[in-house]
N, C-alpha and C positions, 0 to 999 in steps of 0.2 A: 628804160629800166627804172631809172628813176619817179616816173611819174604812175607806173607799175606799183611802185613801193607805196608812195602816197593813196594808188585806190585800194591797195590792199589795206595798208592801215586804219582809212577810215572806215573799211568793212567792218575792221576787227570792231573800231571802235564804235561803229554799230549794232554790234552783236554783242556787246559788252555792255551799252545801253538797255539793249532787251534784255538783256539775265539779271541786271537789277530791278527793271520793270518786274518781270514777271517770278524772282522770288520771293515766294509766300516769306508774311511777316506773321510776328507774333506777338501780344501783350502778357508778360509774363504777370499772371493773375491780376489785383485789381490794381498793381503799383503805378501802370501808366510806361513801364518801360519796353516799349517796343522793339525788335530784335528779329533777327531773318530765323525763319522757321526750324532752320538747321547751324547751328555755329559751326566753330573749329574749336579744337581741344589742341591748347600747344606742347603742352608736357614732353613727349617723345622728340619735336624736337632738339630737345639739349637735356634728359634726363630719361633717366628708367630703361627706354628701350637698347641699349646697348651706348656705343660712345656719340658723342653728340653730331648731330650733321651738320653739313658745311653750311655756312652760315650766310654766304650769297644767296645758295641753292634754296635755303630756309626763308629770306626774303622777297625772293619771287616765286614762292610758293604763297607767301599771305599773300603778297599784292595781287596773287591772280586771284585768292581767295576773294578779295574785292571784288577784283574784275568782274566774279562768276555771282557777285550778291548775298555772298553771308558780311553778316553786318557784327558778328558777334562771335571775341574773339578771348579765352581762357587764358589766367596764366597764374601763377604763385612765386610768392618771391623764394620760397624752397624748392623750384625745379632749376635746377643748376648747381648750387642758388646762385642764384640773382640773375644768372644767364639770359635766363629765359623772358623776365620782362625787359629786359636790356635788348634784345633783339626785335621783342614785340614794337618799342619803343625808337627802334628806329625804321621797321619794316613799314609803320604806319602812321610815324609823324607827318607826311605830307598827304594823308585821308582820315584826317584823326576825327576831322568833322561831320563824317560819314559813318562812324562806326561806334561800336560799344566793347569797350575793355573791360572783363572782370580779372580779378586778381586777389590772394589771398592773403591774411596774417593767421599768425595763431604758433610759432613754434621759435623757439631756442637755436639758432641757426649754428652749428660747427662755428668757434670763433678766427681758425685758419681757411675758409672759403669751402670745404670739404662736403663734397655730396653729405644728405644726412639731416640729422639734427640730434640735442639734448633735450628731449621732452619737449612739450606743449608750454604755452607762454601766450595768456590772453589779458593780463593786467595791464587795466587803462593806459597805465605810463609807456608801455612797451608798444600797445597798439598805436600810442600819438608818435613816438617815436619809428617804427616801421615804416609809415604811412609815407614819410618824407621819401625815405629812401626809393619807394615802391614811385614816388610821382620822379622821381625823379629819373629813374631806370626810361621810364613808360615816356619820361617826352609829354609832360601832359600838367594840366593846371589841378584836372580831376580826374579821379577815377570813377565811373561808369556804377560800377557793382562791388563792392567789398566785399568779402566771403569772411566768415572765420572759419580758416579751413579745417580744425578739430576742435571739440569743442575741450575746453579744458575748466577739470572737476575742483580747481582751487581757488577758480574765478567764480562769485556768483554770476548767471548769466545777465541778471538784470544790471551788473554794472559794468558787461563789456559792450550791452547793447547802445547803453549809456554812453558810453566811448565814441560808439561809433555816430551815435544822434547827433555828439560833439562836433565831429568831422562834418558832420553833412549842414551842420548847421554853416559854420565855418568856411564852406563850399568846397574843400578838397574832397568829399567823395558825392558821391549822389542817390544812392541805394545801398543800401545793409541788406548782405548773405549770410547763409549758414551753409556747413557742408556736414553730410552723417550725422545729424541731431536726431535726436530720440523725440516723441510728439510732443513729451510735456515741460520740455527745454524751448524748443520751438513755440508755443505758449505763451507761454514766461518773457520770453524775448521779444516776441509780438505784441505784449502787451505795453513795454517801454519805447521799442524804433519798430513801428511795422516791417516786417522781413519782405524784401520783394520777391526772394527765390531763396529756392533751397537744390542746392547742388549734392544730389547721392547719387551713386551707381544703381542703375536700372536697365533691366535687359530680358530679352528675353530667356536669359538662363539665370537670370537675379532678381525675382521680384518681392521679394518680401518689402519692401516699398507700399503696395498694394497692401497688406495692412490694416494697418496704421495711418502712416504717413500721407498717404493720396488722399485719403479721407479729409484729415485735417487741413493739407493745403488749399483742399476745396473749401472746406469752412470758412478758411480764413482771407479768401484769396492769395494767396502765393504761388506765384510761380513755382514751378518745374524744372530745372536744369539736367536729365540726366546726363552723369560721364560714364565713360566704355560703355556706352550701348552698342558695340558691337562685342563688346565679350573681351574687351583688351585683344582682338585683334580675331580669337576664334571664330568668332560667327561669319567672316566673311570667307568662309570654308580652308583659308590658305594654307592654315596647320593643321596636321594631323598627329597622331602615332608619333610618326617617325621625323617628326620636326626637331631639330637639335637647336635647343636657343643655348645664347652664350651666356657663359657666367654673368657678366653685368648687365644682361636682361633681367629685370625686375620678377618675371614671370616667373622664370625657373628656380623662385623660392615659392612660386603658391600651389600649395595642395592642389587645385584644379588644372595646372597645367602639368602634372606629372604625366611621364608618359602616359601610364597605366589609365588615368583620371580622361585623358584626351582621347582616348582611344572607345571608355565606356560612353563619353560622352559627344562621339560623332553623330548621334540620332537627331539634335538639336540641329543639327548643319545639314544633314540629310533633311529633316522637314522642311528646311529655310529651302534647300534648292529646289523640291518638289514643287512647291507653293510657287518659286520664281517660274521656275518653268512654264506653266499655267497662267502666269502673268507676263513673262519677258523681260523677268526682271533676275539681279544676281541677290546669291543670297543676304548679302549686305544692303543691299535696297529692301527687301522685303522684311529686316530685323529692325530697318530704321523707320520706314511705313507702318509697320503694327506700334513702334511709339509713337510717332507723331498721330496715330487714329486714336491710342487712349484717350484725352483727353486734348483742347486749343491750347491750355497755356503750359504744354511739355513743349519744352526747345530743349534737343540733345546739342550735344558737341563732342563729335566723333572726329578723333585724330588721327592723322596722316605726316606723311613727309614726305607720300607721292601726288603728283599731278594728277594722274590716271586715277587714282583711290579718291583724290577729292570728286573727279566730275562723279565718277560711279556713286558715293553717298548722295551728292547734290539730283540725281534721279530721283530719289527715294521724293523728294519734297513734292513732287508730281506724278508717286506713285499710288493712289487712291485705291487703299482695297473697300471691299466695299461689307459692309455688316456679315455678311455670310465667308469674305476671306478671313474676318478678327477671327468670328466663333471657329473656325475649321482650326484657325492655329489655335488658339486658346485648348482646345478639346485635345489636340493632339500633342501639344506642349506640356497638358496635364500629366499624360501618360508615360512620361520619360524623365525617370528618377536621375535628378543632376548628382553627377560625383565630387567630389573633393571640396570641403570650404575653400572660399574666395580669398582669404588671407591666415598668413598664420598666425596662431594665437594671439600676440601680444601687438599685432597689429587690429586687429577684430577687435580689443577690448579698447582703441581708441573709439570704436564710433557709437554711438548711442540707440543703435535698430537693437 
């Protein structure tokens, strides 16, 4: 039995060799920062989605994340707060040298620990001050990717980019983000700490991105990061209509996931599965394959808290549709008017699209 156990194990860990071999990498624009074709998005572990998950269960979920070859791994010090790079931080201190952590500042955090925040908060002194906190959570000398995760309208941008050149100077971070910056903030910031990435939601029910914004990151070389390219959860067909989320699901305050809004807007998940069908593939592989074909230097980071959901995204990286699969979705994506704005109001007027 015993010696059973040992040639199983070393299968394992031979086949856990091959899926780092062979998942596709990426250079997120001209920054030099390389990254597995597909990340993970941690958020829903310990925020937004309902109450937090068990926190074992949540670290061998990353470390399989390893196992299976995404190299690149999201997190904010307001998902929890702090939870979440706290967990990150200990799921991946013994493969820290293997991987790439982003994480974000930019907010006023509830001063009693309280999901949430008081507005936006991007002054120099506050970002030098976070920063600590965040290496500290994370288990880490540096952080990978800084994000500022909104951009905030009290701060000129040139002097939080300024902040952050600081830190990189200094070595605690190594690349400056942005997340939902408008093009000519992005600019502006580029032109003080070149931006490696820029982290917005992109999907195929969300592209206003396309734009604007792709243009410019093209321009300028910057990476791509979409988040919820699956749709915060709808593209992978699993809700419909008749899905009941619970109150501390984040969703069942946005316009697009009302019943009503989900129900007009099944057509998008009907195409994804037609297309899969024809491919062999589910409709969550073929939402993640039509991004990963826009453009080499888009890397999504699509979130889970299942096993099962991670291998099924991680298909997508080897799902090559081929010029006449884009145009067929593109043509028919056109024709299917999305319902509901993606956030409500006073959330919308944080980002700069």
């Amino acid at each position: 039995m015993l010696k059973l156990c040992i040639l199983m194990r070393g299968t394992c860990l031979a086949m856990n060799r091959r899926m780092r071999k062979t998942m596709q990498k990426r250079v997120l624009g001209k920054s030099g920062l390389e990254v597995s074709a597909l990340g993970l998005g941690c958020m829903g572990m310990s925020f937004s989605y309902g109450a937090p998950k068990d926190r074992g269960e949540m670290i061998a979920l990353l470390r399989a994340a390893v196992d299976r070859g995404i190299t690149f791994f999201d997190t904010a010090e307001v998902y929890g707060p702090y939870t979440n790079e706290d967990l990150l931080g200990e799921a991946l201190e013994p493969v820290r040298d293997q991987v790439v952590i982003a994480t974000k500042f930019g907010f006023n955090l509830n001063p009693d620990g309280s999901p949430g925040w008081q507005g936006v908060n991007s002054r120099p002194e506050h970002i030098k001050t976070v920063v600590e906190g965040s290496l500290r959570r994370l288990r880490t000398d540096v952080i990978d990717l800084y994000y500022q995760h909104r951009v905030d309208p009290s701060v000129p941008i040139e002097e939080v980019a300024g902040a952050v050149k600081e830190l990189i100077a200094a070595g605690k971070v190594r690349y400056f983000g942005m997340s939902e910056a408008g093009a000519a903030t992005i600019r502006r910031a580029h032109a003080v700490q070149p931006v490696a990435a820029l982290q917005n939601e992109y999907s195929l029910w969300w592209r206003k991105p396309e734009q604007e914004i792709v243009p410019l990151l093209e321009e300028l070389g910057i990476g791509f990061v979409p988040y919820s390219p699956l749709g915060k959860g709808f593209l992978t067909g699993a809700l419909d209509e008749t899905t009941k989320l619970a109150a501390n699901d984040f969703r069942s305050t946005l316009p697009r996931f009302t019943a009503e809004a989900r129900k007009a807007n099944q057509g998008v998940v009907d195409l994804l599965t037609a297309i899969g069908g024809k491919l062999g593939a589910t409709p969550a592989q073929v939402a993640l394959a039509w991004l990963l074909a826009q453009k080499p230097w888009i890397a999504p980071i699509p979130g889970t808290t299942k096993l099962h959901r991670l291998e099924e995204n991680l298909g997508a990286a080897t799902l090559a549709l081929s010029a006449d699969d884009v145009r067929e979705l593109n043509a028919a994506a056109a024709q299917i008017a999305i319902v509901g704005d993606r956030y409500p109001e006073h959330i919308e007027k944080m980002t700069g699209l």
